[in-house]
FISE-418004 format. One line per 4 residues: number of its first residue (from 1); their letters; for each residue x, y, z of N, C-alpha, C. Coordinates in steps of 0.2 Angstrom, whole numbers, plus 5000, padded with zeros to 4 digits. Example, Ala and Ser with C-alpha at 12.3 -4.5 7.8 and 13.67 -1.06 7.14 Angstrom:
<rs>
1) as) 5066/4972/5039/5062/4978/5039/5066/4984/5039  5064/4989/5035/5068/4995/5036/5064/5000/5039
</rs>
This chain:
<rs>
1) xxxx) 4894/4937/5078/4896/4944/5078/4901/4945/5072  4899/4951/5069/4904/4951/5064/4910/4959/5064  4915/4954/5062/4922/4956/5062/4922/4963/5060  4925/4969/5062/4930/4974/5061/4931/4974/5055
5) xxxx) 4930/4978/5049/4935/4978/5043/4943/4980/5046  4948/4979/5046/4955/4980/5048/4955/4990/5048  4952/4993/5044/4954/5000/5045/4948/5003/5052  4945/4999/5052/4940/5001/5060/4943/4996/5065
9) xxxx) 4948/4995/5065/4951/4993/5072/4954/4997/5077  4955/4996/5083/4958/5000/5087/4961/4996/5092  4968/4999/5093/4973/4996/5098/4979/5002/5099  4985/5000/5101/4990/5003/5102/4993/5005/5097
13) xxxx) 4992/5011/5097/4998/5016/5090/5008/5014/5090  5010/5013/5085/5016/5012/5087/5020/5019/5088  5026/5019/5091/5027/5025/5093/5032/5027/5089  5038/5031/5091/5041/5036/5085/5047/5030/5085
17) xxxx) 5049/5026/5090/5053/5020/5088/5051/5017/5083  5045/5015/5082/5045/5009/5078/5042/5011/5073  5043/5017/5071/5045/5021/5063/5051/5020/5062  5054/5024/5066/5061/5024/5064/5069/5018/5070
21) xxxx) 5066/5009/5068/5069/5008/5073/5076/5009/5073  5079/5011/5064/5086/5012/5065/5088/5019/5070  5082/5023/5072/5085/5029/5075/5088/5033/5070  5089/5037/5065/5091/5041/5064/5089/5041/5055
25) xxxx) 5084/5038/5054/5083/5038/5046/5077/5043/5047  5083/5048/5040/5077/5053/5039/5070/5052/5036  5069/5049/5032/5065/5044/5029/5057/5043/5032  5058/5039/5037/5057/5036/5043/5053/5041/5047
29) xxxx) 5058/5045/5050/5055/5052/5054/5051/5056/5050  5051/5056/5045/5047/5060/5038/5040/5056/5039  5040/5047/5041/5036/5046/5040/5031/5047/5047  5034/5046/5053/5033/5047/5059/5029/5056/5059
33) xxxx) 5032/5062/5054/5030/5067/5058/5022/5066/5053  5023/5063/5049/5014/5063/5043/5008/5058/5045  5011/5053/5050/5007/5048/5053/5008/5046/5059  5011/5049/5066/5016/5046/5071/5006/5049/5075
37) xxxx) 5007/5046/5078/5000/5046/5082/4994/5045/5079  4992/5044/5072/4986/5046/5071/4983/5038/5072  4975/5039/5070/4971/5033/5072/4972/5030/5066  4970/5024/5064/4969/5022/5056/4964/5027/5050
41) xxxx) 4959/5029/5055/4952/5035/5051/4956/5040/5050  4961/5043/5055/4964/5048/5053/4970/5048/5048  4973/5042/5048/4977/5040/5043/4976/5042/5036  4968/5036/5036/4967/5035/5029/4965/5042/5027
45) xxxx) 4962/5047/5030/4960/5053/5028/4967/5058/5026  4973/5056/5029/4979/5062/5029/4981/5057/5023  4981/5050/5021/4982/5048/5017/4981/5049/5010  4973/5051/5010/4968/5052/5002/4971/5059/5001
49) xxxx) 4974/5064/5006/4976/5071/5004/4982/5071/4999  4986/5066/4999/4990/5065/4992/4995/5058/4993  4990/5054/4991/4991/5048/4989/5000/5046/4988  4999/5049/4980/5008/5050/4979/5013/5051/4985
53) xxxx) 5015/5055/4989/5016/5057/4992/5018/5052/4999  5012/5051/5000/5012/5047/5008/5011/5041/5005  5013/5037/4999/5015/5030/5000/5021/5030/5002  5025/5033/4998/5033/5034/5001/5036/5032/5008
57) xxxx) 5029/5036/5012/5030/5035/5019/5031/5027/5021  5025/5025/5017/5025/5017/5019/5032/5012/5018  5036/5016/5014/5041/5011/5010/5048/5010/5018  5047/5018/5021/5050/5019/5025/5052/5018/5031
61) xxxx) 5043/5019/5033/5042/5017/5044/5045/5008/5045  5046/5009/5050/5047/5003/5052/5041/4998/5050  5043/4992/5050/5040/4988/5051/5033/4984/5057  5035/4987/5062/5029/4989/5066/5024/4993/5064
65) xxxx) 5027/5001/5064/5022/5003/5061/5019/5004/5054  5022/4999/5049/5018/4997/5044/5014/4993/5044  5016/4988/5048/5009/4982/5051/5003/4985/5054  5003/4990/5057/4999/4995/5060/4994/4997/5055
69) xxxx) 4999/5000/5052/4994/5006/5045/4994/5003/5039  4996/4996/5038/4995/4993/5030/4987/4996/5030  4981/4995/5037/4975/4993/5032/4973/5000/5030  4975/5008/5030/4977/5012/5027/4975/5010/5020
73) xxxx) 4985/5008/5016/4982/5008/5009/4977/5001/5008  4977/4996/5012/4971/4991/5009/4965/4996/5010  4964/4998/5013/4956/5001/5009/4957/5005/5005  4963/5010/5003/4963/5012/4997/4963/5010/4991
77) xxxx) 4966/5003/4992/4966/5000/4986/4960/4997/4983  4955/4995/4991/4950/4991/4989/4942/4997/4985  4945/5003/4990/4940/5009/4986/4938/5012/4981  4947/5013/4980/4948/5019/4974/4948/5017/4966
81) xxxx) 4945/5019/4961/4946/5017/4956/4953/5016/4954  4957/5013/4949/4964/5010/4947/4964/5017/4943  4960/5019/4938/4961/5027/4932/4957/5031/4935  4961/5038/4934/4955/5043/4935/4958/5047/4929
85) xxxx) 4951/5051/4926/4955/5056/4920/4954/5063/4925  4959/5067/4923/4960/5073/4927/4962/5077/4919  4958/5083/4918/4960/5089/4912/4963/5084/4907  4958/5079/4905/4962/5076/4902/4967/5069/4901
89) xxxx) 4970/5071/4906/4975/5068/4906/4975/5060/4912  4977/5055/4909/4975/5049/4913/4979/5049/4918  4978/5049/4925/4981/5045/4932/4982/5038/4934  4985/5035/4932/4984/5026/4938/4984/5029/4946
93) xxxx) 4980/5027/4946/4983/5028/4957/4984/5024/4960  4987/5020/4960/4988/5015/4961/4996/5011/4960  4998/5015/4957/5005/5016/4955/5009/5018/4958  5014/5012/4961/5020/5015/4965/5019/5011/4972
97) xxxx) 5009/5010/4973/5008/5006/4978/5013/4999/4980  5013/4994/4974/5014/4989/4976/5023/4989/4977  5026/4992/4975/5033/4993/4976/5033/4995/4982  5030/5000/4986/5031/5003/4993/5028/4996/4997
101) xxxx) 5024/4993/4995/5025/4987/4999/5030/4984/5001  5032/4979/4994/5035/4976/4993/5044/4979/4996  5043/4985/4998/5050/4987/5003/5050/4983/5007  5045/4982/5011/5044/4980/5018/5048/4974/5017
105) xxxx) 5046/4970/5014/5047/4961/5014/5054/4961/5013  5060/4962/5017/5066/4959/5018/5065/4953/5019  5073/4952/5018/5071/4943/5021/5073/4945/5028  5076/4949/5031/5076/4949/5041/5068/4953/5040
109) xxxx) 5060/4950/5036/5058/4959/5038/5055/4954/5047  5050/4957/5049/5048/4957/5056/5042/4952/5055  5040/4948/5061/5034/4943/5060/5030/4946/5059  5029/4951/5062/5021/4956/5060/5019/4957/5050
113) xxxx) 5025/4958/5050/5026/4961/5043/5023/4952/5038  5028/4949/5039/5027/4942/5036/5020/4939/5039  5016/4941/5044/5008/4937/5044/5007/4941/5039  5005/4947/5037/5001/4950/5031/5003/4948/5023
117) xxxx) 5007/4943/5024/5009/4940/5016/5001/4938/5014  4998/4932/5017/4993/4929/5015/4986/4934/5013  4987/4938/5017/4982/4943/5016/4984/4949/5008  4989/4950/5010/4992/4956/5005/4992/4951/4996
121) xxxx) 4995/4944/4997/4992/4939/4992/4985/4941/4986  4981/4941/4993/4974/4942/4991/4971/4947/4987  4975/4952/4992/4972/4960/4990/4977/4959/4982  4980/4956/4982/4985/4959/4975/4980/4955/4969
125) xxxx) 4977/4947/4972/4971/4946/4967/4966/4953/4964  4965/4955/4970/4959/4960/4968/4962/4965/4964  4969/4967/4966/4968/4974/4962/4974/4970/4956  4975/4966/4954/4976/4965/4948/4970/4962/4942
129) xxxx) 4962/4960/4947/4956/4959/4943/4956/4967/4943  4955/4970/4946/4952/4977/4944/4956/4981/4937  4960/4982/4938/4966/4983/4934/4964/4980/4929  4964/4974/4925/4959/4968/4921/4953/4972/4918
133) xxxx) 4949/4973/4924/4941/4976/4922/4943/4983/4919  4947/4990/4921/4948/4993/4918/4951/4993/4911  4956/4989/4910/4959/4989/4904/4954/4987/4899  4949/4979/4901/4943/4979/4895/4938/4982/4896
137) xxxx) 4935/4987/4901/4929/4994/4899/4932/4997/4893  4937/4999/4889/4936/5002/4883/4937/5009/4884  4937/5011/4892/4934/5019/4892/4941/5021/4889  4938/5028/4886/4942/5031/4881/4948/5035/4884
141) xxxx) 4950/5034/4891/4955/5039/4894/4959/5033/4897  4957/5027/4896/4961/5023/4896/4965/5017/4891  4971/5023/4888/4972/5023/4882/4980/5020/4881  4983/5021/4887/4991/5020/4886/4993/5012/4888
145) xxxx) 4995/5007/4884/4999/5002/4885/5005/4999/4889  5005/5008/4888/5015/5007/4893/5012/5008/4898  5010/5011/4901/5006/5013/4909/5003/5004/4912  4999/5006/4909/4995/4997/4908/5001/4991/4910
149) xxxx) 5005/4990/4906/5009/4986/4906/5013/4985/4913  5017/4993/4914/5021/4994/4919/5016/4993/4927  5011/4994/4927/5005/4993/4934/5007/4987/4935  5003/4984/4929/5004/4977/4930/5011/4973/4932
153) xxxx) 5016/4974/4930/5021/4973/4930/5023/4973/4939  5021/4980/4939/5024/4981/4945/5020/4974/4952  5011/4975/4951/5009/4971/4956/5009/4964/4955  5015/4962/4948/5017/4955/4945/5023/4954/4952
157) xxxx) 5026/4959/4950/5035/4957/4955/5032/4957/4962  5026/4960/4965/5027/4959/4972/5024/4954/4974  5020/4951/4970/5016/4945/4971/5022/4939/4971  5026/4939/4966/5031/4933/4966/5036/4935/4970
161) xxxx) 5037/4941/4974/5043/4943/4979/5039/4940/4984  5032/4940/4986/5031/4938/4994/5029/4931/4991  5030/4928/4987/5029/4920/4985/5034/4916/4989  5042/4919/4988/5046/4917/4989/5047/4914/4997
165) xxxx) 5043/4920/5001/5043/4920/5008/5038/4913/5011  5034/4911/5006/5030/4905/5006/5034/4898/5005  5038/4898/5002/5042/4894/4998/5049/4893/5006  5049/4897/5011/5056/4895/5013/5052/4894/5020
</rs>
């Protein structure tokens, strides 16, 4: 029988606790009032409505309900192209992602949180290949260095931040 991708699973939602288990971070609750029930399918759809926006969320909910909704952004990651040109003008989407993960990973973060290392490892293979494949296609709306540099950069620090968590 074959597996579930992780965004077609189905279990226990986590509750407005384990968004916000400080109690009182607005943050948190912001995150709770934009994802606080929904399924994974309904997530990942409230999520594609503005990507920018609802990563923030992730940097914020608890640690439970992170573990819950990671595979949210893994399938965004693993779907969406790295560029898109809009009126012109180039978009990375993907940008800010791996920083909002990389929130979670305190060093007190929650077990839940640290079983997804080995996995989130991987997913950073992929989109630091893809990221790779768009820079050498050439395509003409993929033009800026500093953008380029800074992705990269970004999904460099979180790959060597959950290293560390290997190492102790």
């Amino acid at each position: 029988m074959t597996e579930k991708p992780p965004w077609e699973k189905s279990g226990s939602l986590p509750g407005e606790r384990d968004f916000d288990p400080a109690q009182g971070d607005l943050d948190a609750q912001v995150a709770w009032e934009h994802f606080g029930g929904l399924s994974l399918a309904e997530a990942y759809q409230r999520f594609l409505e503005d990507p920018e926006l609802y990563a923030e969320d992730f940097m914020f909910m608890g640690g439970k309900a992170f573990a819950c909704y990671f595979p949210v952004l893994e399938r965004y990651l693993l779907v969406t192209p790295v560029w898109r040109e809009e009126e012109g003008v180039e978009w990375c989407q993907i940008l800010g992602l791996g920083a909002a993960i990389q929130f979670q990973f305190k060093e007190n973060c929650l077990p839940e949180v640290r079983d997804l290392i080995p996995h989130i490892l991987q997913l950073i293979s992929y989109v630091k290949e893809a990221i790779k494949v768009h820079i050498a296609s050439g395509h003409p709306y993929i033009s800026n260095p500093e953008i380029h540099s800074h992705v990269i950069e970004e999904w460099d620090s979180l790959e060597r931040h959950l290293q560390q968590f290997d190492e102790q």
